[in-house]
C-alpha positions in Angstrom: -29.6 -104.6 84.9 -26.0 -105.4 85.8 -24.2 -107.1 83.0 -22.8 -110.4 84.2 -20.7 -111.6 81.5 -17.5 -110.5 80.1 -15.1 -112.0 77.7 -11.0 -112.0 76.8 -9.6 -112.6 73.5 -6.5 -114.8 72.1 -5.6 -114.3 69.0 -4.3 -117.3 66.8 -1.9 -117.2 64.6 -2.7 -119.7 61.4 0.5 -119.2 59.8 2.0 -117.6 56.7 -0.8 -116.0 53.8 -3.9 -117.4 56.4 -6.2 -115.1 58.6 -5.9 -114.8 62.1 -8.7 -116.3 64.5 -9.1 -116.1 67.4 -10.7 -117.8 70.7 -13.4 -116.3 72.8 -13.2 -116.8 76.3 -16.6 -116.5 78.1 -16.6 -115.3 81.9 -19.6 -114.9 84.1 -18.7 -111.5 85.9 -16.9 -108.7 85.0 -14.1 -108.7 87.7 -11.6 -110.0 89.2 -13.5 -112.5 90.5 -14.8 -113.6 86.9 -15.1 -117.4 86.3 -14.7 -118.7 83.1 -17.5 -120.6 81.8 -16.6 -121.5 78.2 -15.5 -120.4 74.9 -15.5 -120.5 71.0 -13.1 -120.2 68.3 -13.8 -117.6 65.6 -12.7 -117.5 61.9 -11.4 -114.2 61.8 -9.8 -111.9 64.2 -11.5 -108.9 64.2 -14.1 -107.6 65.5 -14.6 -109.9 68.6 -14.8 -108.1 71.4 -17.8 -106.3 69.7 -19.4 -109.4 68.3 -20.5 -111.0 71.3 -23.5 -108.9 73.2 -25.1 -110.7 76.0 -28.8 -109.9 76.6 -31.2 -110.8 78.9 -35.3 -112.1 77.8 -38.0 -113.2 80.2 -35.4 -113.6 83.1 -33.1 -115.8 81.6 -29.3 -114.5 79.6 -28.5 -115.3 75.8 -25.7 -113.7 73.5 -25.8 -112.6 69.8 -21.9 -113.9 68.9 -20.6 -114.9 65.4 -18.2 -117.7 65.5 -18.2 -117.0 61.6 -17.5 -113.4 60.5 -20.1 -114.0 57.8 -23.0 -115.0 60.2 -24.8 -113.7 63.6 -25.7 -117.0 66.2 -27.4 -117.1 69.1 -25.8 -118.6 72.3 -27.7 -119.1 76.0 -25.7 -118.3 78.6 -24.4 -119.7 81.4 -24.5 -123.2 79.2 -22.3 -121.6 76.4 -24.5 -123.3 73.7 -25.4 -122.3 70.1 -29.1 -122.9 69.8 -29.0 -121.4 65.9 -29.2 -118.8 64.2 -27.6 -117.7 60.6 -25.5 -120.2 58.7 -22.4 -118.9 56.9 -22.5 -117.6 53.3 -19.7 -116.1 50.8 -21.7 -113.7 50.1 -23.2 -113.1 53.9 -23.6 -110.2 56.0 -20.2 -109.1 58.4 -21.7 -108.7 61.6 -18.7 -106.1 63.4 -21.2 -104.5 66.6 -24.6 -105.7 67.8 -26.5 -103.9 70.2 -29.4 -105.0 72.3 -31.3 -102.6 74.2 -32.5 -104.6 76.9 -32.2 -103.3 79.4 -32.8 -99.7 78.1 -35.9 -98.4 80.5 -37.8 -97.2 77.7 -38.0 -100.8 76.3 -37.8 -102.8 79.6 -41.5 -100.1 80.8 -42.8 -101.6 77.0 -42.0 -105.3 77.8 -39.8 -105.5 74.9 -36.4 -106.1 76.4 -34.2 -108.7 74.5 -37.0 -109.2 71.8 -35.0 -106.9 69.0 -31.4 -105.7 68.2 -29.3 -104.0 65.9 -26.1 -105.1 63.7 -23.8 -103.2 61.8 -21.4 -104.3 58.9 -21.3 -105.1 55.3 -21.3 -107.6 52.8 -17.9 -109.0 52.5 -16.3 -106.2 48.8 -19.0 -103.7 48.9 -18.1 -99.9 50.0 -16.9 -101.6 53.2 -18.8 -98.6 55.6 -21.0 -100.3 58.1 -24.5 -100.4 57.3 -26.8 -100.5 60.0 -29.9 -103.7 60.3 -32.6 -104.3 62.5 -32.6 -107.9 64.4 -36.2 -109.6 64.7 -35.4 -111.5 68.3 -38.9 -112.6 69.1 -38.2 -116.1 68.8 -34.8 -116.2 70.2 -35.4 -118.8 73.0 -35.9 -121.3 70.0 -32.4 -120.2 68.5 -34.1 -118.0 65.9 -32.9 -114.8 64.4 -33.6 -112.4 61.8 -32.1 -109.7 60.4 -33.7 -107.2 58.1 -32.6 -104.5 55.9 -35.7 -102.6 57.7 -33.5 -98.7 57.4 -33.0 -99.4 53.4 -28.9 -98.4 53.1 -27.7 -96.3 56.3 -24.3 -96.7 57.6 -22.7 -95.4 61.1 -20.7 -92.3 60.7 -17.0 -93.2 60.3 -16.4 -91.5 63.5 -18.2 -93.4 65.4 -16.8 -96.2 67.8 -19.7 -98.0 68.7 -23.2 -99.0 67.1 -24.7 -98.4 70.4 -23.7 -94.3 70.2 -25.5 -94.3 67.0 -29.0 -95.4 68.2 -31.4 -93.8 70.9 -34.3 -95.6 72.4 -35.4 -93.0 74.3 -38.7 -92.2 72.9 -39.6 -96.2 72.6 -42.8 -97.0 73.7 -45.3 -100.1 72.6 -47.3 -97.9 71.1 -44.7 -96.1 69.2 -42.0 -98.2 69.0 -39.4 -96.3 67.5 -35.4 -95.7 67.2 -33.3 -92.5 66.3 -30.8 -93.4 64.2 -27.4 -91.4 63.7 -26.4 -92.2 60.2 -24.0 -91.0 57.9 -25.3 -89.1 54.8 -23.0 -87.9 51.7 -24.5 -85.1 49.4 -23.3 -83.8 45.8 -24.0 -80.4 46.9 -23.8 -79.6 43.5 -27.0 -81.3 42.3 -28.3 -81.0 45.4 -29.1 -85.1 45.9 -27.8 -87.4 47.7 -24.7 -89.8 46.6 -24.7 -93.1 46.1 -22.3 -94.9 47.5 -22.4 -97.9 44.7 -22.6 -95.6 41.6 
């Protein structure tokens, strides 16, 4: 399935000792011809070309975005509105990629496409690599989200770009419905076990 939305980025500047943010623009297409159909302003600057990930559920196009770096939303598309989603919290999670494999053939043949996605980040101080969660999307037409910790603590390799390169849906099916998952894994060869990362 074709992706039909694309996006551009301004950054802001707020002035002296203050973040930068930034506004999304939305476009439906992906060239020249791209219209814009709306856009949002998010708190901090980073991150937003990866933290907005259109998908596509029952025929119709939504977006995982987060107009707060501490929270993940859910927007319908073409209409550009938030229909919910997480609310932000000082302590919440950093969303900084989402992928949503729906339109991954493996998932689409097991009428699952746009009903689950992944995030990666961390909680704002912690060893700042970027863990990787499972998103519940099952009721996403009713704006609801969640996200679990379903992997326990994995984080992407540091060398990779994307959270999409770290996941493989290839061997998804309804009755096994299962991910690979490339993760980054440091051992104390030493004592032969693996280190943690908060100790």
């Amino acid at each position: 399935m074709s992706q039909p939305y694309s996006t551009t980025i301004e950054v802001i500047d707020a002035g002296p000792g203050k973040w930068k943010t930034a506004r999304v623009n939305i476009f439906a297409g992906v060239d020249d011809a791209a219209r814009k159909i709306g856009s949002y302003e998010r708190n901090h600057a980073g991150w937003c070309d990866s933290t907005f990930a259109p998908f596509a559920r029952d025929g119709r196009w939504y977006a995982l975005y987060s107009p707060n770096y501490t929270a993940t939303r859910i927007m319908e598309l073409p209409s550009c509105k938030d229909i919910g989603g997480e609310e932000p919290h000082t302590n919440g999670f950093c969303p900084v990629d989402y992928y949503v494999p729906h339109d991954h053939p493996a998932v689409v043949q097991a009428g699952a496409g746009g009903h689950f996605g992944f995030v990666s980040g961390c909680i704002w101080g912690d060893d700042s690599s970027w863990k990787i969660q499972f998103i519940d999307l099952s009721d996403a037409p009713r704006g609801v989200l969640t996200r679990k910790e379903t992997f326990g603590y994995v984080a992407m390799p540091l060398k990779s770009s994307r959270l999409a390169e770290c996941i493989s849906m290839d061997e998804y099916s309804r009755e096994y419905p299962r991910a690979e998952l490339t993760v980054s894994m440091v051992f104390d060869l030493a004592e032969g076990s693996r280190v943690d990362p908060f100790a």
